[in-house]
C-alpha positions in Angstrom: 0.0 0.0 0.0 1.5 3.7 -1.0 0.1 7.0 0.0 1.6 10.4 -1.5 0.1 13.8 -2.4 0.4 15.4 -5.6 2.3 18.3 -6.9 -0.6 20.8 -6.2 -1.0 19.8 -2.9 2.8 20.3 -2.1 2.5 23.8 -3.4 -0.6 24.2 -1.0 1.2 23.0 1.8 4.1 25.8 1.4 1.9 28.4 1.1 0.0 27.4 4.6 3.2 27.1 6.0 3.9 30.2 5.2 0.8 31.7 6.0 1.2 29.9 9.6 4.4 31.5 10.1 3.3 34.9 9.7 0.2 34.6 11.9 2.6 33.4 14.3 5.5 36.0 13.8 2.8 38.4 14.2 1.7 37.3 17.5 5.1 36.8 19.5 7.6 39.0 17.2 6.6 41.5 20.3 6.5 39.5 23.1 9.5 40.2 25.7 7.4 38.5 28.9 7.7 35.0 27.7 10.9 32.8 28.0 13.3 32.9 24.5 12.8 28.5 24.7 8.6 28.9 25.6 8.4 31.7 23.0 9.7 29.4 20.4 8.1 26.3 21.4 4.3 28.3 21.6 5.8 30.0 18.1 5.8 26.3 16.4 2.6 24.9 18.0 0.9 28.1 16.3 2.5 27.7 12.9 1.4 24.0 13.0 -2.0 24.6 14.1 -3.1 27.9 11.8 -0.9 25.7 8.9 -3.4 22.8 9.4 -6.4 24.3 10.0 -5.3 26.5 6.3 -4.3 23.4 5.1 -7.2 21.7 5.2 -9.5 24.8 3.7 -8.1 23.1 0.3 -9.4 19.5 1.1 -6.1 17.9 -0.1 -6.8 14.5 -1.3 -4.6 11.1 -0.5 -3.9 8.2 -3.0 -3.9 5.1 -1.4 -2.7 2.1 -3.7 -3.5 -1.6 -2.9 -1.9 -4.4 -4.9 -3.7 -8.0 -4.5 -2.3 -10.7 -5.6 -5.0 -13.3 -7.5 -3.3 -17.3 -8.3 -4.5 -18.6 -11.4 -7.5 -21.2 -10.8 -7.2 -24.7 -12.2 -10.4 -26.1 -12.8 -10.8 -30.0 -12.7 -14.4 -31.3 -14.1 -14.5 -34.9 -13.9 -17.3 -37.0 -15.4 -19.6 -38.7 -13.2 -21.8 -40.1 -16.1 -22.9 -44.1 -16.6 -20.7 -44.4 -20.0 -17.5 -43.6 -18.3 -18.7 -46.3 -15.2 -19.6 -48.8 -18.1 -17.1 -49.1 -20.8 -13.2 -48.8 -19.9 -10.3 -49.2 -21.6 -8.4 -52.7 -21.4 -5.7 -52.3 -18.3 -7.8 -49.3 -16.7 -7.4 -49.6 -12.8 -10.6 -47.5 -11.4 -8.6 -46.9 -8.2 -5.1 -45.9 -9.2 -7.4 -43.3 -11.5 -8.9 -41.8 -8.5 -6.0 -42.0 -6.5 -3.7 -40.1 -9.1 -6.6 -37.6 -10.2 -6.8 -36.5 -6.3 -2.5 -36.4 -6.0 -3.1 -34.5 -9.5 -5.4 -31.8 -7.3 -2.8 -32.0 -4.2 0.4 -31.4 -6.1 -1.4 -28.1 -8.1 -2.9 -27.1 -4.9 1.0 -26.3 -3.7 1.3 -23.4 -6.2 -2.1 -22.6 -7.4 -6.0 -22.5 -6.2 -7.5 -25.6 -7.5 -11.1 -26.4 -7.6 -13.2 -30.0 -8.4 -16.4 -30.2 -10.4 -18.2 -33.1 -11.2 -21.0 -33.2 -14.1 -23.5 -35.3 -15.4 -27.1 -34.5 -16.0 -26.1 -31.8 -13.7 -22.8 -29.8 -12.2 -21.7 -30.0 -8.6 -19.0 -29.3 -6.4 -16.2 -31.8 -5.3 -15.4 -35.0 -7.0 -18.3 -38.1 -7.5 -16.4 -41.2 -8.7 -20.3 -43.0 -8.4 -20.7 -42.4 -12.4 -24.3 -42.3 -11.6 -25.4 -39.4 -14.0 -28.1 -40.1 -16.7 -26.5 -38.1 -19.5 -23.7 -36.3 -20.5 -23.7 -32.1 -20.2 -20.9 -30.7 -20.8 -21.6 -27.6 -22.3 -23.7 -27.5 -18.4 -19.4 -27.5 -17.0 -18.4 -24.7 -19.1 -21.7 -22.5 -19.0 -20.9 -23.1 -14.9 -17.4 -22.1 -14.9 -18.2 -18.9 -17.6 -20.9 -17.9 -14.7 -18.4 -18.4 -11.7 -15.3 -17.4 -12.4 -15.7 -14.8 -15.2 -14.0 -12.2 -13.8 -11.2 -14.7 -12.2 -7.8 -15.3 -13.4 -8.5 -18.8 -14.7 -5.0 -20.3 -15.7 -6.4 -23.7 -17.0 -9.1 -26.6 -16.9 -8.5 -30.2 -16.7 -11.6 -32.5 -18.4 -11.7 -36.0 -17.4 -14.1 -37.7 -19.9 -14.8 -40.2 -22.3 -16.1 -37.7 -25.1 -19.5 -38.9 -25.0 -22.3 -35.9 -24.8 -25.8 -36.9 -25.0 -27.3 -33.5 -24.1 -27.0 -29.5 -24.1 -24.6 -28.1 -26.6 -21.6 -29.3 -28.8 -18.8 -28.5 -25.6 -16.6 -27.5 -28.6 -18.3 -24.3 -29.3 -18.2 -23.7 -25.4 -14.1 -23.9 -25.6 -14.1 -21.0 -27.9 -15.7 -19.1 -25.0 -13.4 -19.4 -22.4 -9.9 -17.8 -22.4 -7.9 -20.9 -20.8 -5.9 -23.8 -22.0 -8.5 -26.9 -22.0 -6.5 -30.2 -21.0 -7.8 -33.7 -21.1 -7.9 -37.1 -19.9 -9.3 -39.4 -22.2 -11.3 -41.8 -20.2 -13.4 -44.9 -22.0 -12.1 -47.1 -24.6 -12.3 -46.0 -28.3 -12.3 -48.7 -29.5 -15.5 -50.1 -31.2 -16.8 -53.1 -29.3 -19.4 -55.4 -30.2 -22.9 -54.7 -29.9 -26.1 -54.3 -30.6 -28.5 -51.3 -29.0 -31.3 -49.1 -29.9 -29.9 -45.8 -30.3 -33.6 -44.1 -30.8 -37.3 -44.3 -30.6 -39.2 -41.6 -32.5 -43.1 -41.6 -31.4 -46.0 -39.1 -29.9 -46.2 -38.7 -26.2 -50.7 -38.1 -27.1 -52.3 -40.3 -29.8 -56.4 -40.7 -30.1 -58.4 -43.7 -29.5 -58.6 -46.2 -32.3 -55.7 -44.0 -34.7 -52.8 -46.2 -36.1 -49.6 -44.4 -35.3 -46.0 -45.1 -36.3 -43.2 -45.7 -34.1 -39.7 -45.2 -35.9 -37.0 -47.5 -34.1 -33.3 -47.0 -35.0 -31.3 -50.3 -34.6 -27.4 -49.8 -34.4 -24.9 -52.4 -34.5 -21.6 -52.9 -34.2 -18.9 -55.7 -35.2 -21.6 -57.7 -36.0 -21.6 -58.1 -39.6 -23.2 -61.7 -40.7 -25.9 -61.7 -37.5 -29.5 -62.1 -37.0 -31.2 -60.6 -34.5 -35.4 -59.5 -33.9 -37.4 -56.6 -32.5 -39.7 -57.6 -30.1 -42.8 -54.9 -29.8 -45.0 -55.6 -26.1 -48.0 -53.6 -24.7 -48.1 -53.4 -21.4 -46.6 -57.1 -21.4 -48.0 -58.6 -24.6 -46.0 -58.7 -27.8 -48.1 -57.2 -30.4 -45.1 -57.2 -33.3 -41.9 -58.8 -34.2 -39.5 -58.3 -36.8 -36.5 -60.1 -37.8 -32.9 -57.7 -38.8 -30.3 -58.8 -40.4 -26.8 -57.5 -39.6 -24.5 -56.1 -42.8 -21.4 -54.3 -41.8 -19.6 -53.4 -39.1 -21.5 -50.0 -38.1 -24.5 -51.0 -39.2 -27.7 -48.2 -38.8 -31.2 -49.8 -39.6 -34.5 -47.4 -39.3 -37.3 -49.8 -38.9 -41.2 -48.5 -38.6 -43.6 -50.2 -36.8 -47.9 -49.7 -36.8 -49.3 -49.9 -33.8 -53.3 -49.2 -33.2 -54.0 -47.5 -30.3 -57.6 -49.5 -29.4 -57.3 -48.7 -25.2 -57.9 -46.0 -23.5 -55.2 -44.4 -21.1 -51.2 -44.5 -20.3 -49.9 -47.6 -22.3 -46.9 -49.0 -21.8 -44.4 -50.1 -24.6 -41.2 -52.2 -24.5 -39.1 -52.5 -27.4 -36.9 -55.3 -27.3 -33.6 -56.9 -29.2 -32.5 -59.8 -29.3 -28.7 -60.3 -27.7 -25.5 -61.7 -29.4 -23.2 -63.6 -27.9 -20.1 -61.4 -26.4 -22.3 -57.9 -26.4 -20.1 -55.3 -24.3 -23.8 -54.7 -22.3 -27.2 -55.8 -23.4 -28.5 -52.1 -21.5 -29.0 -50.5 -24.5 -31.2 -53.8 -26.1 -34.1 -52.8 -24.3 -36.3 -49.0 -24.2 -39.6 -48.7 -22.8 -41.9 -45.7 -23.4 -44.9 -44.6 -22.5 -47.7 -43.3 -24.9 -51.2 -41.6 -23.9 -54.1 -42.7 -25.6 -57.2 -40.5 -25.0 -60.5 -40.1 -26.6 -60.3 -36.8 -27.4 -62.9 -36.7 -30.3 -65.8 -34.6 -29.7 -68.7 -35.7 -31.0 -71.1 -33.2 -32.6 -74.5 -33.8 -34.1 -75.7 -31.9 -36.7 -79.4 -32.0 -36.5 -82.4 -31.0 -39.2 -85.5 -32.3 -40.8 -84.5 -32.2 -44.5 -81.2 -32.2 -46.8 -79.4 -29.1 -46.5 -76.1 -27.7 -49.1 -74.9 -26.2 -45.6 -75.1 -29.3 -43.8 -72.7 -30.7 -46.1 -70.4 -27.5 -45.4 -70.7 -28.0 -42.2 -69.9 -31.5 -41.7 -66.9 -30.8 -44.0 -65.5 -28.6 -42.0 -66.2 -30.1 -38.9 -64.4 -33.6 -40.4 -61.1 -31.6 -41.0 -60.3 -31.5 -37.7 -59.2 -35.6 -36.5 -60.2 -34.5 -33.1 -64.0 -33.8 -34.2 -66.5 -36.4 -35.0 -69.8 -35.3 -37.0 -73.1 -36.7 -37.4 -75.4 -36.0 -39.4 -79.2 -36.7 -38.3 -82.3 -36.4 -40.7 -86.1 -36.6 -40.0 -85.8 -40.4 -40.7 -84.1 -40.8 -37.7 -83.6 -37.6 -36.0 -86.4 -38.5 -33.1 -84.6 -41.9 -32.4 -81.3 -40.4 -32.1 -80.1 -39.8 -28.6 -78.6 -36.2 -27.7 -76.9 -37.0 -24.9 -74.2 -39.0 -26.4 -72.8 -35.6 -28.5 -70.7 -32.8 -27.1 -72.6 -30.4 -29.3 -75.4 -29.6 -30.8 -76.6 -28.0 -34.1 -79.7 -27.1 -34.4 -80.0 -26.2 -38.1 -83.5 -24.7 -38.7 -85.0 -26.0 -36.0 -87.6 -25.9 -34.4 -89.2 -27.0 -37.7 -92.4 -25.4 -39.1 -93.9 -29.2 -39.6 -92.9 -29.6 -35.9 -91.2 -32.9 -37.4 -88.3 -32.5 -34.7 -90.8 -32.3 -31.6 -89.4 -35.3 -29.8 -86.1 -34.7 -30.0 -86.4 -31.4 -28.8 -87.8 -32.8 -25.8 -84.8 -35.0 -24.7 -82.8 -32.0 -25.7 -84.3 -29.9 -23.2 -83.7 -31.8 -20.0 -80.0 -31.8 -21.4 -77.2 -29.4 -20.6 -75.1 -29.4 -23.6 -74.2 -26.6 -25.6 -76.0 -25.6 -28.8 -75.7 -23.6 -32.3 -79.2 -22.8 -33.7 -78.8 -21.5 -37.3 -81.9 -20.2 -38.5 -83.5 -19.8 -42.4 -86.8 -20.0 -43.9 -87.5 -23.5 -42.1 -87.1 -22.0 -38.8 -90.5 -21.8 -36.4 -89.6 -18.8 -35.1 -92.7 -18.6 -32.1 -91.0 -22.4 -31.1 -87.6 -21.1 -31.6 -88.1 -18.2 -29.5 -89.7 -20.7 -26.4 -86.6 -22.8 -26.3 -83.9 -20.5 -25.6 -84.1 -16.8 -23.2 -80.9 -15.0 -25.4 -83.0 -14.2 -28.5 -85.9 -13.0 -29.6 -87.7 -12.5 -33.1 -91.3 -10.9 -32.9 -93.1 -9.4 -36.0 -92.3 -12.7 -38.1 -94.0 -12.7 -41.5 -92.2 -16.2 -42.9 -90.6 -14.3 -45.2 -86.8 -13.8 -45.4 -84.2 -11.1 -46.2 -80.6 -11.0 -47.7 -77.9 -10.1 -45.1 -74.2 -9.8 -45.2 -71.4 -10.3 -43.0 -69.8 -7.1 -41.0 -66.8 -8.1 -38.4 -67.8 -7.0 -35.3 -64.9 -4.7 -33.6 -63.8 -5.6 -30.3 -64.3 -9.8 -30.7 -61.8 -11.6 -29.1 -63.0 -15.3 -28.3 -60.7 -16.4 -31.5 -58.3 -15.3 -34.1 -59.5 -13.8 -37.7 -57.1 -12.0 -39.3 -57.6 -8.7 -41.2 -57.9 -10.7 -44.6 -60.3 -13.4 -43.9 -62.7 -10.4 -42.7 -62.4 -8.5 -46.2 -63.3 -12.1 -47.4 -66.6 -12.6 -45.2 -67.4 -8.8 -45.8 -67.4 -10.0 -49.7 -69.4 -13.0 -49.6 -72.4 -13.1 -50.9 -75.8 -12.8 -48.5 -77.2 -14.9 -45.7 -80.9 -15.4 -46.0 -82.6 -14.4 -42.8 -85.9 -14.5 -41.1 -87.5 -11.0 -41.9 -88.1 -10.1 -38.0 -87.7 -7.8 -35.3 -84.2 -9.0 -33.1 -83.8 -8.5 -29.6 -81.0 -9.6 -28.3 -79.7 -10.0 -24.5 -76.5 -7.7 -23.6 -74.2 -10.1 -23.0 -74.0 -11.8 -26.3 -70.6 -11.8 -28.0 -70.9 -11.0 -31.8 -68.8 -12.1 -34.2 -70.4 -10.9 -37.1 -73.0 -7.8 -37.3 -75.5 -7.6 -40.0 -75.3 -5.6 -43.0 -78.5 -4.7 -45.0 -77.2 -3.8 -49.0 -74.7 -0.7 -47.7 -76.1 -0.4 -44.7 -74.1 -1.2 -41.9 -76.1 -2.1 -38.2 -75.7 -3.4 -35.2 -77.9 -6.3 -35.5 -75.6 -9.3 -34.8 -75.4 -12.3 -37.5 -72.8 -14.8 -36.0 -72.7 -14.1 -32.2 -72.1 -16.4 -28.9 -74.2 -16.2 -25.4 -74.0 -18.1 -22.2 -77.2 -19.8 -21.0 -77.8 -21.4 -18.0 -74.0 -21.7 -17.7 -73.5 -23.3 -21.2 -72.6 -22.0 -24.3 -74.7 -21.0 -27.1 -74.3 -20.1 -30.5 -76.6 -17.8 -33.2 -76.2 -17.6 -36.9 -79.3 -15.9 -38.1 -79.1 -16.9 -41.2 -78.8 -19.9 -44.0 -76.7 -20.3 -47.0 -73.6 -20.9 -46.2 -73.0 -22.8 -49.6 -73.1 -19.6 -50.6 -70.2 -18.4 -48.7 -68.5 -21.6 -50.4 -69.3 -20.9 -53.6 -68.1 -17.1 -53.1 -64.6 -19.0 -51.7 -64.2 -20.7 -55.0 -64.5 -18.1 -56.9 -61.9 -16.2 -55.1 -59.7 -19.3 -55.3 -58.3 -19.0 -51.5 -55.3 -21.2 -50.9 -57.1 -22.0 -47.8 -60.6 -21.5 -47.0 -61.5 -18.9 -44.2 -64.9 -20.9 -43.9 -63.8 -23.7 -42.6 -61.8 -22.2 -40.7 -64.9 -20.3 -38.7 -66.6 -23.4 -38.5 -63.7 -25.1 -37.0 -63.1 -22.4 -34.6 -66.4 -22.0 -33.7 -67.6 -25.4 -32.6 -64.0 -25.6 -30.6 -64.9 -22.7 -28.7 -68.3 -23.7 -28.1 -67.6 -27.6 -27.1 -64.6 -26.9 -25.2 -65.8 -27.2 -21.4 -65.2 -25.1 -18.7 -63.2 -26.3 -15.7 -65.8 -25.5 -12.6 -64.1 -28.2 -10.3 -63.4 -26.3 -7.0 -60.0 -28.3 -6.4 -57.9 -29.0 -9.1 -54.6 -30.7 -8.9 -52.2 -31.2 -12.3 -48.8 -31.9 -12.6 -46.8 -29.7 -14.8 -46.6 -31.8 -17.3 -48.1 -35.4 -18.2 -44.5 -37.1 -19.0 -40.9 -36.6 -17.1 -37.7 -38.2 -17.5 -36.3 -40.2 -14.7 -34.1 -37.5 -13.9 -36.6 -34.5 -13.6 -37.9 -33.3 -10.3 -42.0 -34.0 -10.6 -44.0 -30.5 -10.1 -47.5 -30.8 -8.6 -49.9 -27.6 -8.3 -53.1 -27.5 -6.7 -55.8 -24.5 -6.1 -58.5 -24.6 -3.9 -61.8 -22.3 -4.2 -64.6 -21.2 -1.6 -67.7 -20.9 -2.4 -67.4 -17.7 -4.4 -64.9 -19.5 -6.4 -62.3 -17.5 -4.9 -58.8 -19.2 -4.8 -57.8 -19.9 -1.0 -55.1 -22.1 0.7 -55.8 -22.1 4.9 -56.8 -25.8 4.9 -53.5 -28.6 4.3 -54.0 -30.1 1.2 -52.6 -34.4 1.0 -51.4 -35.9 -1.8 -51.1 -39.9 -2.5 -49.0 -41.1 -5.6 -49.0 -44.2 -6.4 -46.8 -46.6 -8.8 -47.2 -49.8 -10.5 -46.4 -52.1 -7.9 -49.1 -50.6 -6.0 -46.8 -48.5 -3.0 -48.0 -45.3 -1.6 -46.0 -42.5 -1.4 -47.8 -39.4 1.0 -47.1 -35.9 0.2 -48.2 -32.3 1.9 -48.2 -29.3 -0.6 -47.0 -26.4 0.9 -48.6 -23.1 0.6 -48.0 -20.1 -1.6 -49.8 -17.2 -1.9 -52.9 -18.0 -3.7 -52.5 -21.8 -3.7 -50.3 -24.7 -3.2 -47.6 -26.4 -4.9 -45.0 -29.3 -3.9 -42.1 -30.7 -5.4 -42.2 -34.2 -4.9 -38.6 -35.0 -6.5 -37.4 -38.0 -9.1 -39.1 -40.8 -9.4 -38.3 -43.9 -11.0 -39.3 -45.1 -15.0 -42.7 -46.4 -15.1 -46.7 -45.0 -14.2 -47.9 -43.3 -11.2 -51.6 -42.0 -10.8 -51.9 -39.9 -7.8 -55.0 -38.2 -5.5 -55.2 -35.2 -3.5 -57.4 -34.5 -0.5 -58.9 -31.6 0.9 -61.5 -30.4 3.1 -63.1 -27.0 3.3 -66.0 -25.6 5.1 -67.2 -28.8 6.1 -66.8 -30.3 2.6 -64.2 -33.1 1.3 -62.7 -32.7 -2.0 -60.4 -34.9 -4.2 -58.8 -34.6 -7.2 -56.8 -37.6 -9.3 -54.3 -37.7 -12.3 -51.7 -39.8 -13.4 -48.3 -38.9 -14.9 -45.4 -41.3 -16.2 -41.5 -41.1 -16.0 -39.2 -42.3 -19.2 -36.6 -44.4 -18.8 -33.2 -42.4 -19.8 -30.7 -44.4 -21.8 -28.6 -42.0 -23.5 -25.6 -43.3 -21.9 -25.6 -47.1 -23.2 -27.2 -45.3 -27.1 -22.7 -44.8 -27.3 -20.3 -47.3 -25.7 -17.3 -46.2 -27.9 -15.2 -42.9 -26.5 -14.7 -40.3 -28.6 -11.3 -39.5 -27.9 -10.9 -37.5 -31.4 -13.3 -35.0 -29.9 -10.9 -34.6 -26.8 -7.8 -34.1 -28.5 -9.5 -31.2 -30.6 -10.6 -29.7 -27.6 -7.2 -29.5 -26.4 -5.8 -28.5 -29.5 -8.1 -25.8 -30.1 -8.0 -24.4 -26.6 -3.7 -24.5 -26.8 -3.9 -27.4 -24.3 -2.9 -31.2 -24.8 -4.6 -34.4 -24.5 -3.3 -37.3 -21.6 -4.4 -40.7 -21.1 -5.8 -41.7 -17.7 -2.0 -43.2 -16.4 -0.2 -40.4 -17.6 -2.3 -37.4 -15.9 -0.1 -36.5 -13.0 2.2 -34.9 -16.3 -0.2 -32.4 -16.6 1.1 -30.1 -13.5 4.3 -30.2 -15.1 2.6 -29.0 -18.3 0.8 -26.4 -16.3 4.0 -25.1 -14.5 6.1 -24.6 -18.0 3.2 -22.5 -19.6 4.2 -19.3 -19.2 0.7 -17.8 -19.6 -0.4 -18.9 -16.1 0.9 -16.8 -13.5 0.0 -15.3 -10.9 -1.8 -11.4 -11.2 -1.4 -8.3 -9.7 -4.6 -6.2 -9.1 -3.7 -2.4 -8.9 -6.6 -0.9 -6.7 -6.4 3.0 -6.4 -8.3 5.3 -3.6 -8.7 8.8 -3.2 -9.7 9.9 0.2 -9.8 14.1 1.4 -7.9 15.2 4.1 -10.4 16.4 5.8 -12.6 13.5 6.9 -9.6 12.0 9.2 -11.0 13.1 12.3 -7.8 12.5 14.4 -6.6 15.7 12.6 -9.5 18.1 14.5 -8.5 15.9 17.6 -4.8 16.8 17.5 -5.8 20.5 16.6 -7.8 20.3 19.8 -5.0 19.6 21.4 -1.8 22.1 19.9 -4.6 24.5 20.4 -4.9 23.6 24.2 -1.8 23.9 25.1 -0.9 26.7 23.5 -3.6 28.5 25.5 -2.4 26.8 28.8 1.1 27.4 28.8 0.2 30.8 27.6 -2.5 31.2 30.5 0.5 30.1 32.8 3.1 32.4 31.9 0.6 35.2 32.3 -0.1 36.1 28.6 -3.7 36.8 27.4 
């Protein structure tokens, strides 16, 4: 540490020194009273005091200088995955390894500061020689060291590895990123052994009850060439497929499909299977089981009327488009037999009829609560119509009919039409609507507004209401092969019809979700080594969200144990983190009780099995060695690594470095100055007092 004053402040010194003297030549230069030695002693302790208290008028300022000293950090990541545990070079002794690796962090630890990582599927302090970890991050090792020691003199990392990354980022491009030689031990055996594994399994998590999807298996092999081996397909136990391979090559790479119909409803279970060769480095990697949701997710919607209809056909069209909607299509023939409650929605196109034809149906409609989209046209009983439903009414109804057009209504939000497809509807030619007087209730939704020739009103076309808590949907008009027509003519790419009838019977089948406890994980399917997320909300009776009451959760797995969970609270409602869990299917229930009430809530979620690390049983060493090359570092095998201090020490780039650290503090604020002007000022005055001078 240095202090000194500058050049300024020297010059400001001198001239309070001098201005001290004269005050104090001033006030003694007289004096014969005092003694010659007291005289000159008071004489200095005035020019010290009036040159300090002047002195510090002109805040002089000190520069203090720190120098710290910072070692270079060594960084030593060693892999803790299963393909480093599994596969090892021929003459690798697991213990003499550990044993040198930790002499390796000794012998650095003498000259420089040294720390351990260990990474897997995650990074963590220390070293882990359990090669537990489910995959392979590195890039996770080098985004932690960027994050901890960025703005640390890092003087070189040391990556124990077998080269094998099975998740986050080529650690290649990570090297680039970090200023410090990379040097590594090349762990594993590159060497290809012989084997046969199933390196992938492409398929959907959600498929639909009674759809054939495809599974796409990749079969690898290796030094194999001439052998037979088969795929084995099971379902929850029971082998639905099989398929015999043959083996050509020594790196062989085989994509095979395979159909499977999904004819059950719920979390299936599927094991895909290869048959093992004789001498297989590890049959691990023979075997993947997945996990695949099948769920009825069809909603069924019945389009009823009393006669043939051109917009019935558009309808159902449209409706058909969409794999996850199921219509039919119910005449006067057998309208009355058909049973409403079995559809998620109803159209009612023109009815109620003016022949009354649909008068028993419309009585097991009514003690149904299911939502509904009446269209109306010339067909339509409008006195019936109008007894049915309490959002609409049409008085003044002659039977007769007039042409309207579409007009967007502004401010509709329920779903998406872009600015396009409403020139389009505002284009098509005219609805035909009963010639009546509208009253609608005020909290309808339009979509569309009515347009008479040019004129513009505010008579809604197309609009949605809620009745009785469901619901509802009004199109006051028929003719919507008209709008077709008017489509084809226009030659759209993709037609903004079906697109509104899509949209519309999805937003008026989707359900509402009234439950007042409701308990979800975050997601339906983890991997082994994720953390499972559970949330839960709880509501009063005002269906406000509350969480005063504890809320219990049971989970279940396949073998039938119990694991017991208690969320804990957050500020509107509850979550808990219930860890990993092991591959397979867990359904789960939560319990709560409110107000005197018992609720419950159920689910079920499923966990993957990870096998990244057996997909690759051959090191890739080449990888290493560019690492090190790229990064001016160098490559050591596993009995060799103690050489790497020495090839730390003779790199001349990693050395210790001096921080300069510069502070400027004023005079002024030390406050033992005003204490020691105190006191030169108090004895001046008291030896002056004594000797009998004012």
């Amino acid at each position: 540490m240095t202090g000194f004053f500058t050049g300024a402040s020297i010059l400001s010194f001198l001239g309070c020194l001098a201005l001290g003297a004269l005050y104090a030549w001033l006030l003694y230069r007289g004096n014969k009273n005092l003694d010659k030695k007291l005289q000159y002693g008071l004489t200095t302790l005035r020019i010290v005091v009036v040159t300090t208290i002047a002195w510090l008028i002109f805040a002089p300022l000190i520069k203090t200088l720190n120098y710290t000293l910072d070692k270079p950090v060594i960084i030593i990541g060693q892999d803790n995955s299963l393909s480093v545990g599994q596969v090892k070079a021929t003459g690798f002794d697991q213990k003499l390894y550990e044993q040198n690796l930790k002499m390796l962090q000794d012998k650095l630890s003498d000259k420089y500061e040294v720390k351990t990582l260990h990474f897997g599927d995650q990074v963590a302090d220390g070293f882990d020689f359990k090669n537990q970890g489910k995959l392979t991050d590195a890039s996770a090792f080098f985004q932690k060291v960027r994050d901890e020691y960025t703005n640390r003199n890092v003087g070189a990392i040391i990556l124990a590895t077998d080269g094998i990354f099975n998740h986050g980022g080529n650690p290649l491009y990570s090297v680039n990123q970090i200023n410090a030689p990379v040097y590594t031990i090349a762990l594993g055996d590159s060497i290809p052994k012989r084997d046969v594994l199933i390196s992938n399994v492409n398929y959907n998590n959600i498929v639909y009850l009674d759809d054939d999807f495809t599974i796409e298996v990749q079969v690898q092999a290796f030094q194999s060439d001439g052998e037979n081996t088969s795929l084995t397909v099971s379902q929850n136990g029971a082998k639905i497929e099989q398929q015999s391979i043959s083996i050509s090559g020594n790196s062989f790479v085989k994509t095979v499909p395979v159909k499977i119909h999904a004819g059950k409803i719920g979390v299936q279970k599927y094991t895909i299977q290869l048959g093992t060769l004789k001498n297989e480095i590890t049959t691990r990697n023979n075997v993947q089981t997945f996990y695949v949701e099948v769920i009825d997710g069809r909603q069924k919607v019945l389009l009823a009327a009393v006669a043939p209809h051109p917009d019935l056909g558009v309808l159902k069209e449209a409706i058909s488009l969409n794999k996850h909607y199921e219509a039919k299509l119910a005449l006067a023939d057998d309208l009355n037999s058909t049973d409403p409650s079995k559809f998620d929605l109803i159209v009612l196109y023109q009815l109620p009829d003016v022949q009354n034809i649909s008068s028993v149906f419309l009585k097991k409609l009514a003690g149904l609560k299911k939502p509904i989209w009446y269209i109306l046209g010339a067909q339509s009983n409008i006195n019936a119509f109008n007894q049915i439903q309490n959002q609409v009414n049409l008085s003044s109804a002659n039977g007769s009919v007039q042409e309207v057009y579409a007009d967007f209504a502004n401010g509709f939000t329920s779903f998406n039409l872009t600015e396009e497809d409403k020139k389009q509807f505002s284009a098509f030619d005219p609805l035909l609507s009963p010639f009546a007087r509208l009253t609608v209730n005020a909290g309808a939704t339009p979509v569309f507004n009515q347009r008479i020739g040019k004129v513009s009103t505010q008579q809604p076309l197309l609009f949605f209401a809620n009745e009785n808590g469901l619901k509802a949907g009004y199109l006051m008009g028929e003719g919507l092969w008209r709008w077709k027509l008017s489509e084809a003519e226009n030659e759209s790419n993709q037609s903004v019809l079906n697109d509104l009838i899509s949209k519309t019977v999805q937003y008026l089948s989707v359900k509402d979700d009234k439950r007042r406890f409701k308990v979800f994980t975050s997601k339906s399917a983890y991997d082994e080594n994720e953390s499972i997320q559970f949330n839960a909300t709880l509501y009063n009776d005002s269906y406000q969200p509350v969480n005063e009451v504890e809320v219990k959760l049971q989970v279940k797995n396949e073998a039938g144990k119990v694991f017991n969970y208690i969320f804990s609270k957050t500020e509107n409602g509850y979550q808990l983190d219930a860890g990993t869990m092991p591959a397979g299917n867990y359904s789960y229930m939560a319990n709560a009780e409110l107000g005197g009430k018992k609720f419950t809530a159920s689910g079920s979620f499923y966990v993957n099995t990870l096998i990244a690390e057996y997909q690759q049983t051959t090191a890739n060493h080449q990888l290493l060695n560019t690492i090190s090359k790229q990064s001016n570092g160098r490559l050591f095998m596993p009995e060799n690594l103690l050489k790497i201090a020495d090839e730390i020490g003779k790199n001349e780039n990693i050395k210790t470095i001096s921080y300069e650290d510069r502070k400027y503090d004023e005079l002024i604020n030390m406050k033992w100055l005003f204490g020691l002007v105190l006191i030169l000022f108090g004895t001046e005055w008291f030896l002056r007092k004594r000797n009998g001078e004012l």
